[in-house]
C-alpha positions as a Markdown table, in Angstrom:
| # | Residue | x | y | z |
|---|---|---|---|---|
| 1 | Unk | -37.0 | -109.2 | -22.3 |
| 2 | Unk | -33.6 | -111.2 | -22.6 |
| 3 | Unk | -35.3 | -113.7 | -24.4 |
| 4 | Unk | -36.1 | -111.3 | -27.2 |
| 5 | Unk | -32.4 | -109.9 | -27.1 |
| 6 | Unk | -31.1 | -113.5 | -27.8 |
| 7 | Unk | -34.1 | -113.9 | -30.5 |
| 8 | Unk | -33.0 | -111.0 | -32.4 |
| 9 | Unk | -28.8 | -112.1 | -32.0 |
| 10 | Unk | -30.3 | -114.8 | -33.3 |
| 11 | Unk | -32.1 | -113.4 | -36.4 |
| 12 | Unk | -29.2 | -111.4 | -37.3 |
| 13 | Unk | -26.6 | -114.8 | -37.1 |
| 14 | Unk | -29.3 | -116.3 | -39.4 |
| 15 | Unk | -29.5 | -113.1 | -41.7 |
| 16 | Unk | -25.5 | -113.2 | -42.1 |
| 17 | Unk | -25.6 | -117.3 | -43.1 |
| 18 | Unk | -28.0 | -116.6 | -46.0 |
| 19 | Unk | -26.9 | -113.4 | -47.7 |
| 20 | Unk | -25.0 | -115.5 | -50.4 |
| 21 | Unk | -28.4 | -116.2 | -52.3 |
| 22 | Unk | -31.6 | -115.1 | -53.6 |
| 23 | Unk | -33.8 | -117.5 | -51.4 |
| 24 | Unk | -31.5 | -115.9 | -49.1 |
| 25 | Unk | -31.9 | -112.5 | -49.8 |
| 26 | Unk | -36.0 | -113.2 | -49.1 |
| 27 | Unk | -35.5 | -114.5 | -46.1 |
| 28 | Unk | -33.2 | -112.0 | -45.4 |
| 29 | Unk | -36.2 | -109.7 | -45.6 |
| 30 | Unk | -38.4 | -111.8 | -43.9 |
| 31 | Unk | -35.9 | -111.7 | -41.1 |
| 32 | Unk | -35.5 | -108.2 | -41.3 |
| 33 | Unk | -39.1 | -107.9 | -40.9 |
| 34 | Unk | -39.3 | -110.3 | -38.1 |
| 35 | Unk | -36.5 | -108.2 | -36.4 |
| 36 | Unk | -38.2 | -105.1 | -36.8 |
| 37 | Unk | -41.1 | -106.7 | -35.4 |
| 38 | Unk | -39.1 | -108.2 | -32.5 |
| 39 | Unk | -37.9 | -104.4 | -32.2 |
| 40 | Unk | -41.2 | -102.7 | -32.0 |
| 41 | Unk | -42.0 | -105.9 | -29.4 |
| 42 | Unk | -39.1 | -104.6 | -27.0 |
| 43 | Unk | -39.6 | -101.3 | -27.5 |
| 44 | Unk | -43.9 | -101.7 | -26.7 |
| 45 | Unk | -42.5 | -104.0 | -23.6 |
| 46 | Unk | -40.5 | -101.1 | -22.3 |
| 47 | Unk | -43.0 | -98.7 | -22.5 |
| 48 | Unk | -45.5 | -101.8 | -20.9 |
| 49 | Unk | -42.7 | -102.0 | -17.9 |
| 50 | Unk | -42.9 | -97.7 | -18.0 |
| 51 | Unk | -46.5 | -97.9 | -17.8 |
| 52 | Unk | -46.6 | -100.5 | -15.1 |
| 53 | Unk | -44.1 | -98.7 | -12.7 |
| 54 | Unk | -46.0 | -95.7 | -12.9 |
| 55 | Unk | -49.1 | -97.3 | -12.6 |
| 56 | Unk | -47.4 | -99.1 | -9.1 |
| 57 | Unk | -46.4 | -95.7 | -8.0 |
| 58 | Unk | -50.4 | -94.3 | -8.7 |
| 59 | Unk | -51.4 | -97.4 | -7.1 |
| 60 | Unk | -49.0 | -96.9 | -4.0 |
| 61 | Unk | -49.8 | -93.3 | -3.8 |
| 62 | Unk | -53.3 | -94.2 | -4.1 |
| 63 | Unk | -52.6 | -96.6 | -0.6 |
| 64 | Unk | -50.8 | -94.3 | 1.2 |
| 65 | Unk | -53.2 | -91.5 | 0.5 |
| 66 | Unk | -56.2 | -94.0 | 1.7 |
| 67 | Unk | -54.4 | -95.1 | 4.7 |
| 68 | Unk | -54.0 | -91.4 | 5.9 |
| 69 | Unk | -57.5 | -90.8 | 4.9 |
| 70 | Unk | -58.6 | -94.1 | 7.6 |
| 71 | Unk | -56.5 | -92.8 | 10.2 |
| 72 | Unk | -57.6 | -89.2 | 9.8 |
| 73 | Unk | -61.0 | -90.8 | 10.4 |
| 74 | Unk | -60.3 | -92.9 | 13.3 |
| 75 | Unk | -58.8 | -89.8 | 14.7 |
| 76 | Unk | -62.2 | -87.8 | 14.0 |
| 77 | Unk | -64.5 | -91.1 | 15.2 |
| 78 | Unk | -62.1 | -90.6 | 18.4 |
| 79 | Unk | -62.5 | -87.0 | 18.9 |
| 80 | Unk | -66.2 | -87.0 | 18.1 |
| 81 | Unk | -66.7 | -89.7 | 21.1 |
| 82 | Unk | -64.6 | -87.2 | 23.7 |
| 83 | Unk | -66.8 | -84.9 | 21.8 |
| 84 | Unk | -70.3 | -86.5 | 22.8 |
| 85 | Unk | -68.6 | -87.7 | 26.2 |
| 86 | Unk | -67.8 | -84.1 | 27.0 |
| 87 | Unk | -71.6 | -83.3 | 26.2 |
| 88 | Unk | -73.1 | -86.2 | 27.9 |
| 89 | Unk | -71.5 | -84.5 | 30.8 |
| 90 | Unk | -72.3 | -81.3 | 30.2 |
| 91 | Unk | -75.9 | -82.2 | 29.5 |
| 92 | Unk | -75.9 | -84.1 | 33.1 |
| 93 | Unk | -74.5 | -81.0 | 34.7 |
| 94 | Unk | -77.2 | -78.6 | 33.0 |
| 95 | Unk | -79.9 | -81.0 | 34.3 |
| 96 | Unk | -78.5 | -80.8 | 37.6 |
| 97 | Unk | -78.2 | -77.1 | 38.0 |
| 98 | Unk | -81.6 | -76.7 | 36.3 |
| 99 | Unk | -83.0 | -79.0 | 39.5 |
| 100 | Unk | -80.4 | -77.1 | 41.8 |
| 101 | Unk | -82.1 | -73.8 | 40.6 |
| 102 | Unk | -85.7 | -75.1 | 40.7 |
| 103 | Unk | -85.2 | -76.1 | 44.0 |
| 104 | Unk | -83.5 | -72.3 | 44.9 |
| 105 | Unk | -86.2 | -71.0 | 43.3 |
| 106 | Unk | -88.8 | -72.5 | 45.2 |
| 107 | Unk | -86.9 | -72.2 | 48.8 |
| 108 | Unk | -86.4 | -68.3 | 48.0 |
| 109 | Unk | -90.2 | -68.3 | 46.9 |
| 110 | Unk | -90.9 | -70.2 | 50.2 |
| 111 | Unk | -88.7 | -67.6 | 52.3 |
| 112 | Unk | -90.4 | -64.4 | 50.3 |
| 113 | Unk | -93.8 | -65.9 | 51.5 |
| 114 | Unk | -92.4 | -66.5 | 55.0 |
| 115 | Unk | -91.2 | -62.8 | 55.1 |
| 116 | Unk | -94.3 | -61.6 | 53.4 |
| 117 | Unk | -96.0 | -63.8 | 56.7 |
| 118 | Unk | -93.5 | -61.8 | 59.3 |
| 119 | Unk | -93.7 | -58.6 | 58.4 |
| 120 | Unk | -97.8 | -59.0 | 58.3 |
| 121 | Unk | -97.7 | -60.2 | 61.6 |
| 122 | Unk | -95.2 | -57.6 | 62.9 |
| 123 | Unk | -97.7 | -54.7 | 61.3 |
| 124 | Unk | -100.3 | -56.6 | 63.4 |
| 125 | Unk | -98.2 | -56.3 | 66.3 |
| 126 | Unk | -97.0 | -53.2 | 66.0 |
| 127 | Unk | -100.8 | -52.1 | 65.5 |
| 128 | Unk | -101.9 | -53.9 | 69.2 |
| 129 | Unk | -98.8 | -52.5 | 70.9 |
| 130 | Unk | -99.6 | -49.3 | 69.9 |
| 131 | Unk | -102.9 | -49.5 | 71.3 |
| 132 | Unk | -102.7 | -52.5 | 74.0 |
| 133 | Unk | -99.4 | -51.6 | 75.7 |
| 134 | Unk | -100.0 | -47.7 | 76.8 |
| 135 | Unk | -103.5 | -48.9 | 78.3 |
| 136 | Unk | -102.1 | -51.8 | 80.0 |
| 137 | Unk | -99.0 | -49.6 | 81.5 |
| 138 | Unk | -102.1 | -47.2 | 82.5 |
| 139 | Unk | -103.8 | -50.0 | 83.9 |
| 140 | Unk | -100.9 | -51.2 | 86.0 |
| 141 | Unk | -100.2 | -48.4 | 86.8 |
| 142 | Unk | -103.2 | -47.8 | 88.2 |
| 143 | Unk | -104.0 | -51.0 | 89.8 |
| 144 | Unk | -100.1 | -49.9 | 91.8 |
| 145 | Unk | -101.9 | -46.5 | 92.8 |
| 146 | Unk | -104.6 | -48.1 | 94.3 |
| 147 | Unk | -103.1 | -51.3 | 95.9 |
| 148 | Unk | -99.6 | -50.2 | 96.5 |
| 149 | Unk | -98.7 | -53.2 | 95.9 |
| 150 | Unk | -94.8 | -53.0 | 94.4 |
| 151 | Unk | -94.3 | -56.5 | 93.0 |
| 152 | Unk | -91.1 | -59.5 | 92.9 |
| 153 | Unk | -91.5 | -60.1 | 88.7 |
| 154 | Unk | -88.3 | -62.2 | 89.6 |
| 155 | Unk | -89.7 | -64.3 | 91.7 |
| 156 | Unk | -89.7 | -68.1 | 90.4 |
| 157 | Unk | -92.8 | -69.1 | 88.6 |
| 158 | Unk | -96.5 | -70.1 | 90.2 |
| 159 | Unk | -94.9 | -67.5 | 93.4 |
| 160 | Unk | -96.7 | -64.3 | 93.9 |
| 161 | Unk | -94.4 | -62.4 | 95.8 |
| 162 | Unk | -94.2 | -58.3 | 96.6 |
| 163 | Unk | -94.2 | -55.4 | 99.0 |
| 164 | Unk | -97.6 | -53.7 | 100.5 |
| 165 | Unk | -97.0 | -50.4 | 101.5 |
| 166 | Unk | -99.6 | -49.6 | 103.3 |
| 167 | Unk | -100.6 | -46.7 | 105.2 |
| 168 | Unk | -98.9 | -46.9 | 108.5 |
| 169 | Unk | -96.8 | -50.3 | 107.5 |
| 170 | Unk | -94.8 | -52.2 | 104.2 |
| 171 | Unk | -96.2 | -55.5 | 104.6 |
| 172 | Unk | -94.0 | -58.4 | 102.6 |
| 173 | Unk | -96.3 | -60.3 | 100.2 |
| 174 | Unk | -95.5 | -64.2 | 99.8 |
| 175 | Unk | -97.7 | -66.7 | 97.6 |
| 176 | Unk | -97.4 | -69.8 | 96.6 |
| 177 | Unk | -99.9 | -69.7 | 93.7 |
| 178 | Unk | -99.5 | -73.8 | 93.2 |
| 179 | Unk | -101.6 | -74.6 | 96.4 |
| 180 | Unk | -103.7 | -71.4 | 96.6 |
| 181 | Unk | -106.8 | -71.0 | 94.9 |
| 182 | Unk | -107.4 | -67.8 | 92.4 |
| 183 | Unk | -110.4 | -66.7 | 94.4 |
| 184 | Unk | -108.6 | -67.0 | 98.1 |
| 185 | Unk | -105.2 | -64.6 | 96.7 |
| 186 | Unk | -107.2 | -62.1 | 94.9 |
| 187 | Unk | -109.5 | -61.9 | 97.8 |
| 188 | Unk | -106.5 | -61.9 | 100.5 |
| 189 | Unk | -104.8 | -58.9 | 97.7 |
| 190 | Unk | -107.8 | -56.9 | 97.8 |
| 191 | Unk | -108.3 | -57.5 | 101.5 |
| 192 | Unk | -105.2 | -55.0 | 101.6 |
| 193 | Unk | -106.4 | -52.0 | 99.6 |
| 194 | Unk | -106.7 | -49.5 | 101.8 |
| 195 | Unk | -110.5 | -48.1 | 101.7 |
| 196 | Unk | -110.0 | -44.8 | 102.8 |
| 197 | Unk | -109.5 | -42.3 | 100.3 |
């Protein structure tokens, strides 16, 4: 750009020398031109240097705005990976309630049955103690008539031991069931009924 200010200085030094003549007059013109030229040369270089400062603004904008736009999407790749992290583990927990609740599911299934199972059996029972126990409380209760025989249930176990009251005595009753036979203690136990009625 300076070297087009010192052409035209130039040109106009030149156009000054030659004014005294004709020739001088042409070239005078021609020098004219050439500055005019030279003019329009500067002025389209300005507007070139314009042109490029904007266009290195655009272009810097342009960076900037492409810049943001790359960390704005490393930010999002980032959050989508705590994203699918926070889903991974959320999928692993649903997976392991859904066994946690099969598993529930089947034990309470399991403990229905099992109820189902006791409260069969306790109808049963409840059936056969209904029946079994009042004739087996008569039945003792009339074996006791007939033998008077008022038995130890406290006594320890494989012991047969009790009170005979019989008609003109209370006889004590001890057994050791271990080294008795069945036949000889129900034998000796009837032995003891009275047989007059």
């Amino acid at each position: 750009m300076a070297a087009f200010r010192d052409m035209e200085e130039l040109s106009q030094g030149l156009l000054s020398l030659l004014s005294a003549n004709h020739a001088a007059a042409q070239q005078r013109r021609l020098l004219g031109r050439y500055g005019q030229m030279v003019e329009r040369l500067l002025e389209a270089q300005d507007g070139a240097e314009q042109q490029l400062r904007e266009i290195l603004k655009a272009e810097k904008d342009v960076a900037q705005s492409l810049l943001d736009a790359k960390e704005q999407a490393c930010q999002g790749v980032a959050e989508l990976q705590q994203i699918e992290a926070k889903l991974q583990k959320a999928s692993e927990e649903d997976t392991h309630l859904k066994a946690s609740l099969l598993y529930l599911t089947r034990e309470l299934e399991d403990l229905k049955e099992t109820e189902a199972d006791l409260e069969k059996r306790e109808k049963e029972v409840d059936e056969d103690t209904t029946i079994t126990i009042p004739a087996a409380v008569y039945v003792a209760q009339l074996y006791h008539r007939i033998s008077k025989i008022e038995w130890d249930y406290e006594c320890e176990p494989g012991m047969i031991k009790g009170i005979h009251r019989g008609p003109s005595i209370a006889q004590p009753i001890h057994l050791d069931g271990t080294q008795l036979s069945k036949k000889f203690i129900s034998d000796y136990l009837w032995s003891l009924v009275d047989t007059e009625w």
